[in-house]
Every structure is written in structure tokens, then in C-alpha cells.
N, C-alpha and C positions, 0 to 999 in steps of 0.2 A: 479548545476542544481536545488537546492532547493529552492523553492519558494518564495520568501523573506517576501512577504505580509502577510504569516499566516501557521502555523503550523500547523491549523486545517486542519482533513481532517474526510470525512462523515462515518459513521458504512456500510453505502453501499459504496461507495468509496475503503473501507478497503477487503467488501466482493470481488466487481467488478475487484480489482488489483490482488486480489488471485487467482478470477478466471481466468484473463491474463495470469497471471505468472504459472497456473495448478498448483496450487500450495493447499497443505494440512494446516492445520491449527499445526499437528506435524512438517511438513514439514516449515512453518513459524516459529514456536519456536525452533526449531535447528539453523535454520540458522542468525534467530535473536538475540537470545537467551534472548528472552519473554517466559515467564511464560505462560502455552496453557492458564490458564486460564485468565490471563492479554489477550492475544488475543482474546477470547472467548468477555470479557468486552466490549471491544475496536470493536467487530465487531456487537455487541446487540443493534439494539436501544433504547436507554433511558438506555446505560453502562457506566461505569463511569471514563473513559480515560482518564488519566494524561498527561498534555501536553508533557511531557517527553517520555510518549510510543508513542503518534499520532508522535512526530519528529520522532522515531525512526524509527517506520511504514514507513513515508514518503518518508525519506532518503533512507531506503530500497531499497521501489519500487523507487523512482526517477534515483537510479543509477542502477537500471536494464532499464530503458527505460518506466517508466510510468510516465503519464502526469497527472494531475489534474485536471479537469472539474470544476470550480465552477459554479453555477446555472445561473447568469446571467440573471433569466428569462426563463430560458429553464433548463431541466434538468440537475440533477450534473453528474459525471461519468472518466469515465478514457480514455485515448487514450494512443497511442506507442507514440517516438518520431520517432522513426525509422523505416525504416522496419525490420523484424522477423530477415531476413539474416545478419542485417549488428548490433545488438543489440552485440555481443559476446558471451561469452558464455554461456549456456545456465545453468541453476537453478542447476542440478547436477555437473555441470565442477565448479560451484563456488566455 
């Protein structure tokens, strides 16, 4: 499901999927297993993100059911693939 075109992805992108996912930023680096403050970086504007953590990020969220918005012209942002019910399980069952 990982986007082939670009591994980037935005410090609000990174905030906006945490926030989908209700997700903590302890809660991210457990289940990551990033460094809070490698996330803390990654989620700052003007932080300094190794393409290596934005993949990981991406990956993350992509295989729980988050989409990537790029701007296009309109705002960047996130969406589900799915709906809530049919995603699996949910952040603590992982």
C-alpha cells in the first residue's frame, strides 16, 4: 500500500495520522520503535527527518488504513482507506 512516488510525508501529515490513529507520541514510539524524540523531530516544522524515519512513519500509518493527501493545490492531509469497522484491529490489539 506504500506510495511508490515519494516517501515524503508532511510534520502535519505525521501530526494529523496520530491524530486518526488517537494515537500518543509514547504510544508511537513503542509501537514503532522511534526514539520520542526522532518523533518529536519528524513531527516539528522545520525538524530534521531522515528519510529512513518518514518511511517508517509512512509504513506505519499506511498499514493501519491511512492515506496521504499530497497538496495538489488544495490542502495536504490524511484520509482512511476504509471504514473504522472493516480497518482490523485496532492500535492496542496490535
Amino acid at each position: 500500500m506504500e506510495n511508490t512516488q515519494t516517501t515524503d510525508i508532511s510534520p502535519l501529515q505525521i501530526r494529523l495520522a496520530k491524530a486518526a490513529l488517537n494515537m500518543s507520541n509514547p504510544a508511537l514510539s513503542e509501537a514503532t520503535g522511534l526514539h520520542k524524540n526522532t518523533i518529536n523531530s519528524a513531527e516539528k516544522e522545520g525538524g530534521s527527518a531522515s528519510k529512513s524515519t518518514l518511511r517508517a512513519l509512512r509504513q506505519f500509518f499506511e498499514v493501519r488504513g491511512v492515506i496521504f493527501v499530497p497538496s495538489n493545490g488544495g490542502p495536504e492531509g490524511v484520509r482512511f482507506a476504509a471504514p473504522l469497522k472493516d480497518r482490523g484491529p485496532s492500535i492496542q490489539g496490535d
